[in-house]
Z-matrix of the N, CA and C atoms (Angstrom, degrees):
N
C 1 1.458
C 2 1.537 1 110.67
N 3 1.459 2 112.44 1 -37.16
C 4 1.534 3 102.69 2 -173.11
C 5 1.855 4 116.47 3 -84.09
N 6 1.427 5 93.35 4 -1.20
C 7 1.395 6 109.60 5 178.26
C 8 1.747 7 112.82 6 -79.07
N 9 1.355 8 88.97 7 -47.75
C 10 1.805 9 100.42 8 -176.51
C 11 2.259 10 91.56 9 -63.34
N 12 1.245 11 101.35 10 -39.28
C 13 1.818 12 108.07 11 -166.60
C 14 1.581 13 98.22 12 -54.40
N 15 1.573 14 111.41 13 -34.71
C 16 1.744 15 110.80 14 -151.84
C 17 1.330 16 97.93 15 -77.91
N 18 1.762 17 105.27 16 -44.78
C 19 1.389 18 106.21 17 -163.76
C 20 1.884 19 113.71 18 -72.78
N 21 1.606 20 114.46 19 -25.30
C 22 1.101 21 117.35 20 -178.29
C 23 1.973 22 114.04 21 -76.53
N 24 1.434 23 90.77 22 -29.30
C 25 1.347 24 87.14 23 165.86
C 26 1.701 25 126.61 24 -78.43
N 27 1.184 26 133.54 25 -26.08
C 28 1.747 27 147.18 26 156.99
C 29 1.598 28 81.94 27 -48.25
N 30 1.655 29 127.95 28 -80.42
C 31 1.442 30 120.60 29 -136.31
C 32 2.310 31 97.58 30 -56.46
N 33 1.285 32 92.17 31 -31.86
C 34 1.660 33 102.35 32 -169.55
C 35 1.782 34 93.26 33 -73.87
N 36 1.294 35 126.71 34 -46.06
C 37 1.176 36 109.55 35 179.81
C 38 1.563 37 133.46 36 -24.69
N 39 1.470 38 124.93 37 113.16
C 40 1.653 39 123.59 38 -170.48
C 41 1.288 40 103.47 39 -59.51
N 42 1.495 41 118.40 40 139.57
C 43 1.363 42 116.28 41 -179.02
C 44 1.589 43 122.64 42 -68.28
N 45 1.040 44 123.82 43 -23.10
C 46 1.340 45 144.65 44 160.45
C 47 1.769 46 116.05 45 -48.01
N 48 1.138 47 94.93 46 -30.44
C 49 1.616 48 101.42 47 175.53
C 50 1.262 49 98.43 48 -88.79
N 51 1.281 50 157.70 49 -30.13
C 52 1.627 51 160.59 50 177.99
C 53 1.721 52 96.39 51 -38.04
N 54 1.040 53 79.21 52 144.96
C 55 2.059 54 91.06 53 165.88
C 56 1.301 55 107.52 54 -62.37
N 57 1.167 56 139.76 55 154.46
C 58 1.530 57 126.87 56 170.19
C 59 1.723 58 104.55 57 -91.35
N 60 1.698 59 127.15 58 143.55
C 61 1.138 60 140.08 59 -162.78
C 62 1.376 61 98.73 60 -111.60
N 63 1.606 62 102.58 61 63.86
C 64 1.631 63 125.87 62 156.90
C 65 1.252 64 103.14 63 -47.04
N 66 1.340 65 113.96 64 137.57
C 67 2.199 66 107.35 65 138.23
C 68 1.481 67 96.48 66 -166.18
N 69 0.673 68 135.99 67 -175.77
C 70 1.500 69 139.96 68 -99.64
C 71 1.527 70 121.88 69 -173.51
N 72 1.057 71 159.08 70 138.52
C 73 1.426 72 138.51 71 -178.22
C 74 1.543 73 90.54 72 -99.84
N 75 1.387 74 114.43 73 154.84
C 76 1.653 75 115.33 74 170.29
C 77 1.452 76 98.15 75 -173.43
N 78 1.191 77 116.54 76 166.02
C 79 1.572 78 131.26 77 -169.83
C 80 1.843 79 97.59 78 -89.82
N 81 1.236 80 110.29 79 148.20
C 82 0.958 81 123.49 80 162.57
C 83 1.573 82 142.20 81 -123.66
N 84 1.041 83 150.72 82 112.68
C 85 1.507 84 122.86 83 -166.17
C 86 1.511 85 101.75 84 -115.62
N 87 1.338 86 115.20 85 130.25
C 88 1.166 87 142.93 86 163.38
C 89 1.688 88 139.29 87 -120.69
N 90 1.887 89 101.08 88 100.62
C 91 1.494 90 83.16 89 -155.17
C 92 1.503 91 138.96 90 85.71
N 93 1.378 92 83.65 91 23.96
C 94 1.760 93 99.79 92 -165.87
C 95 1.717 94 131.87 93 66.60
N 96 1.561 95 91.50 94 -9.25
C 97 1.583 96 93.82 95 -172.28
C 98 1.862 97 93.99 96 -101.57
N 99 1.640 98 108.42 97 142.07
C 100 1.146 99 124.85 98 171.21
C 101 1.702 100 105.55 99 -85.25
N 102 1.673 101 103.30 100 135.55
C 103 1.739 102 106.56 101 -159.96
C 104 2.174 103 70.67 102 -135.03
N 105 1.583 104 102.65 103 158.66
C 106 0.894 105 121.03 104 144.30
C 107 1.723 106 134.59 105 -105.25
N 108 1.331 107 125.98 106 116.66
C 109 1.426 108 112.74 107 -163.59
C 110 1.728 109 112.87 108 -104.11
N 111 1.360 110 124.25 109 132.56
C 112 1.684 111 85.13 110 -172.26
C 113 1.782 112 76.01 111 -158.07
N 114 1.400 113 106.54 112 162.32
C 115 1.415 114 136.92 113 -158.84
C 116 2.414 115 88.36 114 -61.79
N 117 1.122 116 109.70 115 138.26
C 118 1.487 117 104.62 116 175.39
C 119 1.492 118 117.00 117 -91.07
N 120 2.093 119 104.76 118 133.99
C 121 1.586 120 87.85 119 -165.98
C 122 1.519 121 91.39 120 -103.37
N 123 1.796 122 120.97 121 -163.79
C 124 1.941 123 96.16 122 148.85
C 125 0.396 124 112.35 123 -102.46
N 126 1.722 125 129.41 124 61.95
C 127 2.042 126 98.82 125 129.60
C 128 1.486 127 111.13 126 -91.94
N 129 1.579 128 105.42 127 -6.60
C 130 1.250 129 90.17 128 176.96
C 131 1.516 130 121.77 129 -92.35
N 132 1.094 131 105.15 130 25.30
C 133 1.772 132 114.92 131 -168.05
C 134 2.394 133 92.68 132 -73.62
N 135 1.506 134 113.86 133 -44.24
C 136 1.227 135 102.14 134 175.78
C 137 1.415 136 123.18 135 -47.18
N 138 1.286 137 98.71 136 -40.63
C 139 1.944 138 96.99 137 -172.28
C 140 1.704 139 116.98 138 -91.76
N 141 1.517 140 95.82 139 -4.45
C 142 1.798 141 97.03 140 166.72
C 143 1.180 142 104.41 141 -97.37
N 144 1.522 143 139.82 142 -8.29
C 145 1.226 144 145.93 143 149.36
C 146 1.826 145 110.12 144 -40.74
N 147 1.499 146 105.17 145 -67.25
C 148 1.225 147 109.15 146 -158.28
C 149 1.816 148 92.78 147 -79.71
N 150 1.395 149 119.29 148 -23.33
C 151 1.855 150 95.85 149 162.11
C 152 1.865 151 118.99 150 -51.58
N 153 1.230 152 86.51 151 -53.29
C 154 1.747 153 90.95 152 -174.28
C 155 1.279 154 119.33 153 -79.70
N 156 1.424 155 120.27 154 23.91
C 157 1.322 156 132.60 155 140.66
C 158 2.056 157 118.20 156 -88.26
N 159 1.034 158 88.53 157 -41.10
C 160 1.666 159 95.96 158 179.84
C 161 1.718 160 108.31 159 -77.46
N 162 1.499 161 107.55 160 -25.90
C 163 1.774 162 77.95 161 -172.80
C 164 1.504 163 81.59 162 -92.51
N 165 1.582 164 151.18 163 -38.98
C 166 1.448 165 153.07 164 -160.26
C 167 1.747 166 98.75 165 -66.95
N 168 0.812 167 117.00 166 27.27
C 169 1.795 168 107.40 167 -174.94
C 170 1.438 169 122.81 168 36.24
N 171 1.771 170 109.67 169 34.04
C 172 1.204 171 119.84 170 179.10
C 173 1.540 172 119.73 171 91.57
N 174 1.435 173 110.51 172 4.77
C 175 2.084 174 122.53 173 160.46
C 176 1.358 175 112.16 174 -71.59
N 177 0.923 176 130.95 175 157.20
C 178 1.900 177 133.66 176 169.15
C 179 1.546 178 86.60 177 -131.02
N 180 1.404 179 108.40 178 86.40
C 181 1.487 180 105.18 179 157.63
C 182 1.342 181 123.76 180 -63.36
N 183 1.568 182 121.17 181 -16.25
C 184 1.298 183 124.52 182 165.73
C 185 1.465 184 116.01 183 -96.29
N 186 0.886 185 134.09 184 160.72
C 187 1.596 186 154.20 185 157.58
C 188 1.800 187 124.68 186 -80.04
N 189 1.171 188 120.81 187 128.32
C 190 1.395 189 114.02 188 169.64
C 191 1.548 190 122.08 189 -32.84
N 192 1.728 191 96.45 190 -37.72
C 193 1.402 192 116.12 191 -171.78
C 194 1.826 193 94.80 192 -61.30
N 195 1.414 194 109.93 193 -64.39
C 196 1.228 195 120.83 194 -141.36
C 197 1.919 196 93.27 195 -69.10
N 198 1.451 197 113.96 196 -16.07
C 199 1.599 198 90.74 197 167.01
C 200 1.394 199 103.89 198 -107.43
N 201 0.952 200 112.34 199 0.36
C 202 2.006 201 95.01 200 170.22
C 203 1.652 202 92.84 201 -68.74
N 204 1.399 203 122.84 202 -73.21
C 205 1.346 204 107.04 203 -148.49
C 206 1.537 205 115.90 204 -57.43
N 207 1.751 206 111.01 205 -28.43
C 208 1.646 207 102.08 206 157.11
C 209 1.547 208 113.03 207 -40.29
N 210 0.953 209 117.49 208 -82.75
C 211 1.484 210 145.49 209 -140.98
C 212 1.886 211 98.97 210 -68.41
N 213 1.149 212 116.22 211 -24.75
C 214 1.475 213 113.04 212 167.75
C 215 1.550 214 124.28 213 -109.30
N 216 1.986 215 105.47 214 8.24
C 217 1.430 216 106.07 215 153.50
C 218 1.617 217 99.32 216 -109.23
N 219 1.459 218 110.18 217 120.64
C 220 1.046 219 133.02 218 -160.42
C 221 1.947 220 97.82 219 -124.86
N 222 1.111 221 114.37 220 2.21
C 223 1.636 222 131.97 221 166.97
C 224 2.081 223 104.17 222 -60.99
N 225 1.476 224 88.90 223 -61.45
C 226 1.438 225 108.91 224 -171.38
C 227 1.325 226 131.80 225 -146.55
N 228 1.678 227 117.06 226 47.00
C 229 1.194 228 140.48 227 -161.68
C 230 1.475 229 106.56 228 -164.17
N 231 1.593 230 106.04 229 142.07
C 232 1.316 231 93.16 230 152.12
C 233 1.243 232 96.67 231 -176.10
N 234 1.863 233 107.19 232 163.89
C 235 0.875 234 116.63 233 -166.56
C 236 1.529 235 129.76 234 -136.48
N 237 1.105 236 134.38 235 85.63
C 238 1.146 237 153.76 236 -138.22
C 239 1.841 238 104.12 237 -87.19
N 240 1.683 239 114.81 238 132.43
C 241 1.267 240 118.59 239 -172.17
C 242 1.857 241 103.53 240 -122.45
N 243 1.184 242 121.21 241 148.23
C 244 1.595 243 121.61 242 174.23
C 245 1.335 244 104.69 243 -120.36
N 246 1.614 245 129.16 244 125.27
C 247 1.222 246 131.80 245 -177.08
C 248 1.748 247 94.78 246 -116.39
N 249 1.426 248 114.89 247 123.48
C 250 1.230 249 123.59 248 142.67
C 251 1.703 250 124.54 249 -87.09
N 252 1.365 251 125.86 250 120.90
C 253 1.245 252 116.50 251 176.18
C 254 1.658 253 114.57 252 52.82
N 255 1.177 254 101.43 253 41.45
C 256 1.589 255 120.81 254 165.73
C 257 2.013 256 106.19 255 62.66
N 258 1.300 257 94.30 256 32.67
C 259 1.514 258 110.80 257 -170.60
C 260 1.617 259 104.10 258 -124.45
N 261 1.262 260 116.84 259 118.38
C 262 1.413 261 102.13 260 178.60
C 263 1.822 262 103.22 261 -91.74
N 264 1.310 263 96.30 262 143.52
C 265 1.534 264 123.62 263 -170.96
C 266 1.777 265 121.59 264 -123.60
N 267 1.480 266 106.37 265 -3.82
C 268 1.132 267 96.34 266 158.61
C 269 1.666 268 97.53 267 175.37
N 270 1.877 269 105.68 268 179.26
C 271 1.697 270 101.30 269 -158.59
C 272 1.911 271 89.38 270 -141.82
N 273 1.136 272 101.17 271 167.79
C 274 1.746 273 111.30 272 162.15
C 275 1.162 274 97.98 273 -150.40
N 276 1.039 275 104.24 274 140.00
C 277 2.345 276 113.10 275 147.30
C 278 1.031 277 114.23 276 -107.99
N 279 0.998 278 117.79 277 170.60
C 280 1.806 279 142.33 278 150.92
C 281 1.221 280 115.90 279 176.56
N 282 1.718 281 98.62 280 148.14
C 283 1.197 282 131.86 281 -163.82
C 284 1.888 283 106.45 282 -96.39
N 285 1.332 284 111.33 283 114.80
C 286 1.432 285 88.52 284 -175.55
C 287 1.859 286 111.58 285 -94.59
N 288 1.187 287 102.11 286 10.04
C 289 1.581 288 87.29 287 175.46
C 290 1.767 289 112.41 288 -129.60
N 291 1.600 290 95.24 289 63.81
C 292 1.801 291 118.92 290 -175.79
C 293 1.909 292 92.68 291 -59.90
N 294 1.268 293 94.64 292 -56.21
C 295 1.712 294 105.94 293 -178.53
C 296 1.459 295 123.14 294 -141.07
N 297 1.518 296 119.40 295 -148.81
C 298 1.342 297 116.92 296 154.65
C 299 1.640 298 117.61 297 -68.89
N 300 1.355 299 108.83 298 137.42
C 301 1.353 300 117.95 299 -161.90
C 302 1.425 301 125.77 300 1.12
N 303 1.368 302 106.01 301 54.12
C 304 2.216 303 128.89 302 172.14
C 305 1.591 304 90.29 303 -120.20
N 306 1.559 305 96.03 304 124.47
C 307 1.450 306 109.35 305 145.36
C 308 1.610 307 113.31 306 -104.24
N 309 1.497 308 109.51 307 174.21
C 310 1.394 309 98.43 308 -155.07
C 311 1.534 310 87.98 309 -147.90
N 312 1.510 311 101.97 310 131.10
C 313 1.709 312 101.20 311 175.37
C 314 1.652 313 113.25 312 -82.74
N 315 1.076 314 141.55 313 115.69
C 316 1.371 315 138.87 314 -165.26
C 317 1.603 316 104.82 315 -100.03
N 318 1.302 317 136.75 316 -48.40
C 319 0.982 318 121.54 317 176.98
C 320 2.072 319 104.92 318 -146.87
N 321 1.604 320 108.01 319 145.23
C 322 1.084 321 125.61 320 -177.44
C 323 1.543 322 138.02 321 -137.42
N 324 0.932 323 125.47 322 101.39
C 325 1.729 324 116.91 323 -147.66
C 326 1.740 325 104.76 324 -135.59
N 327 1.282 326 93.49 325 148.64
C 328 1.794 327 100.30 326 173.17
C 329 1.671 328 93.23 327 -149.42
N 330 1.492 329 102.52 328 119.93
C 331 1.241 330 110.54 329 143.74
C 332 2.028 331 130.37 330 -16.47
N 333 0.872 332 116.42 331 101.31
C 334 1.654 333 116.45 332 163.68
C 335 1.271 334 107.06 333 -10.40
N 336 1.233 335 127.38 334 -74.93
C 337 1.572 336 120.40 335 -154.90
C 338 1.521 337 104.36 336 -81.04
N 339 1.530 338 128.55 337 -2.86
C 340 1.671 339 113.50 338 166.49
C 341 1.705 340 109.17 339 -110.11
N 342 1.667 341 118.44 340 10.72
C 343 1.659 342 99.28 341 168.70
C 344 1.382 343 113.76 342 -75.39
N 345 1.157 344 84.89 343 169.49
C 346 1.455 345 116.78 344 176.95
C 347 1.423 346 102.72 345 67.94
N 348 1.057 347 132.22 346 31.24
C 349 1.766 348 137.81 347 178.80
C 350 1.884 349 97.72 348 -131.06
N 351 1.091 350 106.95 349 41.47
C 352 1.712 351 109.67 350 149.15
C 353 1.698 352 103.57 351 78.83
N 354 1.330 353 123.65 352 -9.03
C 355 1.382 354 108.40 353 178.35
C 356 1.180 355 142.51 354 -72.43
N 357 2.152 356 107.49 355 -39.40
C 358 1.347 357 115.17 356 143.92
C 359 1.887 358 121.74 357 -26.99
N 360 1.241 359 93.30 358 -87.82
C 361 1.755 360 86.55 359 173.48
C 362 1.573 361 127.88 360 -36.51
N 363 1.710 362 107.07 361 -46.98
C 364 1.224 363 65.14 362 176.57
C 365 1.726 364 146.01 363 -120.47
N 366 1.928 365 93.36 364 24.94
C 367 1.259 366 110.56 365 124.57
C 368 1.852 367 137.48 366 6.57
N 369 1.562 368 75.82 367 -100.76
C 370 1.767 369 108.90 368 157.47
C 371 1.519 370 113.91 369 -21.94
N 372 1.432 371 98.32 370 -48.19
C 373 2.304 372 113.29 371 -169.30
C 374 1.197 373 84.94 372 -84.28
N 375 1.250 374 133.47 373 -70.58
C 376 1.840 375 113.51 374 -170.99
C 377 1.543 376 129.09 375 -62.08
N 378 1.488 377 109.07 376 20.33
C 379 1.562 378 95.64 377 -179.00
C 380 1.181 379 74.66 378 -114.90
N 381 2.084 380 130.57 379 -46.72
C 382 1.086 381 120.93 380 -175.18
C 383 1.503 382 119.97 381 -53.09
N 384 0.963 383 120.00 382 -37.85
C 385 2.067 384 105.32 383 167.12
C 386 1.173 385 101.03 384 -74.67
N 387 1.529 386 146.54 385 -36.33
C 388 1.529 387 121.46 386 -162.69
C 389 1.871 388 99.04 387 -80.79
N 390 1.403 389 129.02 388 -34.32
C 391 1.122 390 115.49 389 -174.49
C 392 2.367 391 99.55 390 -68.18
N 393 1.719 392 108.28 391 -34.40
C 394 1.542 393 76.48 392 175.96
C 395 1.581 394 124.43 393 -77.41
N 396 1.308 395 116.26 394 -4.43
C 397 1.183 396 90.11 395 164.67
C 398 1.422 397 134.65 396 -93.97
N 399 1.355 398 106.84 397 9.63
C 400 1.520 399 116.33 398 -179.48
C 401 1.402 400 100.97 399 -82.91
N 402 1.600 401 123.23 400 7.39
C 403 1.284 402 112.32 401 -175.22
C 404 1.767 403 98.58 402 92.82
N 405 1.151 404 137.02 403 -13.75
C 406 1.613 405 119.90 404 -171.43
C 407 1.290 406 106.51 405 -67.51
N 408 1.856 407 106.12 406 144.88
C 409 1.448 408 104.36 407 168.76
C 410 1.336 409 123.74 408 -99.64
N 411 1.618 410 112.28 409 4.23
C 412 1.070 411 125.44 410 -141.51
C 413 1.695 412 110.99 411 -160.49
N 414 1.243 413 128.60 412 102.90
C 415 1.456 414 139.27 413 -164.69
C 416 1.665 415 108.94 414 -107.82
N 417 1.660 416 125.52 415 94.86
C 418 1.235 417 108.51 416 -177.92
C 419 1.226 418 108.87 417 -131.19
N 420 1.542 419 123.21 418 177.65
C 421 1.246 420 131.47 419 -159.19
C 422 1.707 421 109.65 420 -161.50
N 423 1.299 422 118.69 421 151.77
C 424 1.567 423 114.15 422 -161.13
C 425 2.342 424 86.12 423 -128.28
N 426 1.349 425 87.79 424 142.63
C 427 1.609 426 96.60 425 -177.74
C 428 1.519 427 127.62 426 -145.11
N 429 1.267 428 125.91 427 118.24
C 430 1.443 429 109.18 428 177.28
C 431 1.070 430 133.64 429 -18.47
N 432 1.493 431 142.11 430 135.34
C 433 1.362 432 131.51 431 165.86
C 434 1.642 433 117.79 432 -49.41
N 435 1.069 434 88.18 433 -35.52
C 436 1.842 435 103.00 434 -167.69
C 437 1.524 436 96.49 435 -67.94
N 438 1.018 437 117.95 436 -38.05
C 439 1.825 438 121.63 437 -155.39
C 440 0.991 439 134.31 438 -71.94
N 441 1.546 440 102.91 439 41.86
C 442 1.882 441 123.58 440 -144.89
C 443 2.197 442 97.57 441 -51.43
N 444 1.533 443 90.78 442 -39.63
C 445 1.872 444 91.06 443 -173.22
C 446 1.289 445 97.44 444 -44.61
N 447 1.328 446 124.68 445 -80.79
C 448 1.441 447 132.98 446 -171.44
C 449 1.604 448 115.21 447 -47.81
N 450 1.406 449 125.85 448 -17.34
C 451 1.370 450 125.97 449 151.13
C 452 1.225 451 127.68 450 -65.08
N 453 0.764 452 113.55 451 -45.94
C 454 1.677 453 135.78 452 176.46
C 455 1.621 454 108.97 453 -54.54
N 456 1.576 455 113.17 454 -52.29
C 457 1.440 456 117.57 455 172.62
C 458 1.557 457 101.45 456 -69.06
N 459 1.215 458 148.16 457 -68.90
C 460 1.425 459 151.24 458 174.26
C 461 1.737 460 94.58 459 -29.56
N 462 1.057 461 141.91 460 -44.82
C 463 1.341 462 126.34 461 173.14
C 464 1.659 463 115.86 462 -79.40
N 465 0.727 464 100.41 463 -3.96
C 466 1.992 465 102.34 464 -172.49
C 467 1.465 466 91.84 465 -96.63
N 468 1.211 467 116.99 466 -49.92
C 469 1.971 468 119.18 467 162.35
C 470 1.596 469 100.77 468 -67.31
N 471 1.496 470 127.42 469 38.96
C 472 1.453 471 105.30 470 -179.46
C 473 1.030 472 161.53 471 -40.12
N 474 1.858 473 96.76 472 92.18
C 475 1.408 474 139.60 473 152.11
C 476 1.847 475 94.84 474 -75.09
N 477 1.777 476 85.57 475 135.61
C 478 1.250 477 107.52 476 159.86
C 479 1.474 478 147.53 477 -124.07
N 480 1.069 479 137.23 478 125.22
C 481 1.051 480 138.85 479 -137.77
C 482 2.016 481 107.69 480 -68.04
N 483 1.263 482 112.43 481 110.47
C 484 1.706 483 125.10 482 -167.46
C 485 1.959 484 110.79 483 -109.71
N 486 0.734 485 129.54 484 -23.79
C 487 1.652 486 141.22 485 162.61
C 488 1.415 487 128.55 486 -145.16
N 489 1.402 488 92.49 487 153.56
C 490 1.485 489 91.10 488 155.77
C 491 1.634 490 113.25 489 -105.40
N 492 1.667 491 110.00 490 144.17
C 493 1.967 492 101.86 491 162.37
C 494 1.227 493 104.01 492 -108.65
N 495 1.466 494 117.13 493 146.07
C 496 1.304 495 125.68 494 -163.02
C 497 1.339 496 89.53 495 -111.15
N 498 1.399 497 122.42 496 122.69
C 499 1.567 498 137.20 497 165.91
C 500 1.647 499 92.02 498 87.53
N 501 1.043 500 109.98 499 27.31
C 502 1.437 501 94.33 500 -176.94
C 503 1.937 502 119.07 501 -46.82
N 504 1.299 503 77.50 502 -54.82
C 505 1.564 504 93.78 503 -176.21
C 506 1.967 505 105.12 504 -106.01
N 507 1.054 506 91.02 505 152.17
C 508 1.945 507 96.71 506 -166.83
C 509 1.529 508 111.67 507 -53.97
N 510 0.845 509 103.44 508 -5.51
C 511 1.805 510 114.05 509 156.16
C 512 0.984 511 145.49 510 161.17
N 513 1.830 512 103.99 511 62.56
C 514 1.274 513 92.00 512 108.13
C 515 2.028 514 93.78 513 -164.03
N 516 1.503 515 130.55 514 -145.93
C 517 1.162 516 117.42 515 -170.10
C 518 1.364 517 95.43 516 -83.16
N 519 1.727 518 90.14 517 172.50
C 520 1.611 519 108.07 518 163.17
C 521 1.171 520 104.79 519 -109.46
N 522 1.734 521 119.11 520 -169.33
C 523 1.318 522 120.69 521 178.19
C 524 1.735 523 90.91 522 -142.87
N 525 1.436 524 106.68 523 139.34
C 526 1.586 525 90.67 524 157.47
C 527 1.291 526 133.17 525 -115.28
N 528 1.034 527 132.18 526 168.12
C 529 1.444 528 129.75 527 -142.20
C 530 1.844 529 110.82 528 -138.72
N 531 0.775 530 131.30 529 74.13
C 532 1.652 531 136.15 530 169.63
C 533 1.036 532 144.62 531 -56.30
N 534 1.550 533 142.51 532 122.30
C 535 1.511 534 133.46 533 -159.92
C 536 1.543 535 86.45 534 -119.45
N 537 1.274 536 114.74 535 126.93
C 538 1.837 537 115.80 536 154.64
C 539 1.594 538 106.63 537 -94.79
N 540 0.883 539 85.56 538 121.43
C 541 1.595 540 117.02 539 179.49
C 542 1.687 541 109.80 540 -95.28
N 543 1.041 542 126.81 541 1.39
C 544 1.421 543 125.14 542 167.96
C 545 1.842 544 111.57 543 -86.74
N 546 1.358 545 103.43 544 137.92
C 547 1.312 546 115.64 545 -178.15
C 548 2.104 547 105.42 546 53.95
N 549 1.145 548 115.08 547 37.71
C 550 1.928 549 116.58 548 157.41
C 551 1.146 550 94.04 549 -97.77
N 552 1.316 551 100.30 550 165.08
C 553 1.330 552 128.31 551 177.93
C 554 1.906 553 109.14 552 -141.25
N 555 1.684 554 100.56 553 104.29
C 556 1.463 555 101.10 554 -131.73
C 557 1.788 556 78.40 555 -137.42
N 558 1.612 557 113.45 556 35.15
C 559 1.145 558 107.63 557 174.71
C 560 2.333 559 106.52 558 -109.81
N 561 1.302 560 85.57 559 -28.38
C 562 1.451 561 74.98 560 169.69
C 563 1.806 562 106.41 561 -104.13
N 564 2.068 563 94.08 562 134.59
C 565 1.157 564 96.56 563 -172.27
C 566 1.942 565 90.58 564 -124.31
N 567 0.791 566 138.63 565 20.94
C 568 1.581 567 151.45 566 -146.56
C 569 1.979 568 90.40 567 -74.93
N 570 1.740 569 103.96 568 -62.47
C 571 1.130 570 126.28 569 -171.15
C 572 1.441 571 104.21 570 -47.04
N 573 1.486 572 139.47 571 -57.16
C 574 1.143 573 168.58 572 137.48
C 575 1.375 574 94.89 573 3.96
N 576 1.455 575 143.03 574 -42.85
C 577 1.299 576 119.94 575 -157.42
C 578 1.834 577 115.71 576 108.97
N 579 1.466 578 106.74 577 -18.62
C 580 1.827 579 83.06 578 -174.94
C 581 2.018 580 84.75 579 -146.97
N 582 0.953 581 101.90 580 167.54
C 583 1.450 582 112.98 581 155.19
C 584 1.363 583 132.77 582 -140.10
N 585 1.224 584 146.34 583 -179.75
C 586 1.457 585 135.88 584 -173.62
C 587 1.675 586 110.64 585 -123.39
N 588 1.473 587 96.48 586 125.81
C 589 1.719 588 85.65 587 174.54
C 590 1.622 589 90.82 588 -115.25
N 591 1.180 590 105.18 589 169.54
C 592 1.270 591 114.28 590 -170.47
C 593 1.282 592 116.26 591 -120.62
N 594 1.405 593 133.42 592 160.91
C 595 1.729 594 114.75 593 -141.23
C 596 2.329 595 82.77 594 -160.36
């Protein structure tokens, strides 16, 4: 009962009372390489198109549609872009109102030629501080069974693995994957590999 109470009270929450889902463009270095990171508008919806053709083996599981209407509700969405050398190289979403205080990463991508060079993760750290300060208690994400790489990174950002969905995806399950975000301390990221200067 107090579950059905929490979540009906978030959905009734006035939107005006929400934190506002500021961010900012600023330099980043990760790995020695200088990245620019900055809030996604559409124009950049073409070139996060042509990422999620290159890591999907050429599928667009998303739609132009499906990131405009992210990317221009800016209430409770957002969508974050990484430019190397004025080239964007990789994307995140999330949705911050999945449930009662859960934001939810919906989609995440890096180009082939920049994985495994620290951006996934730390990705992962900027939704995880923007979902705690929106108030989230709760950071989750849904993943192929098969997709042990991309599991493996979701635990190094430790998220932990909380269900399985059966048929999630048209064939075969997903798994979902959860970050509690209550009581981290998710302001030093130095150790991690990158830091943020601000521009």
């Amino acid at each position: 009962m107090k579950k059905y109470k929490d979540k009906l009270l978030t959905l009734l929450k006035p939107v005006q009372a929400r934190p506002n889902l500021d961010f900012g463009c600023h330099n980043i270095v990760v790995e020695d390489k200088n990245y620019l990171i900055c809030r996604a508008i559409v124009p950049d919806i073409a070139e996060m198109l042509e990422i999620e053709s290159a890591v999907y083996a050429g599928d667009q599981p998303w739609s132009y549609e499906d990131f405009e209407k992210h990317i221009q509700n800016k209430l409770t969405s957002l969508y974050i872009v990484v430019r190397y050398e004025d080239r964007m190289v990789a994307f995140a979403g999330c949705d911050f109102t999945y449930g009662p205080s859960e934001a939810h990463v919906i989609n995440i991508a890096v180009l082939p030629k920049y994985q495994r060079q620290g951006l996934g993760l730390m990705m992962l750290e900027t939704l995880q501080t923007e979902a705690k300060k929106y108030g989230c208690r709760h950071l989750s994400l849904d993943v192929r069974r098969s997709n042990l790489e991309a599991q493996a990174l979701y635990r190094r950002a430790g998220f932990k693995e909380v269900a399985v969905k059966n048929a999630y995806y048209k064939d075969e399950d997903g798994l979902e994957y959860s970050y509690n975000l209550v009581n981290r301390n998710l302001k030093k990221r130095v150790e991690k590999g990158w830091k943020k200067i601000r521009i």
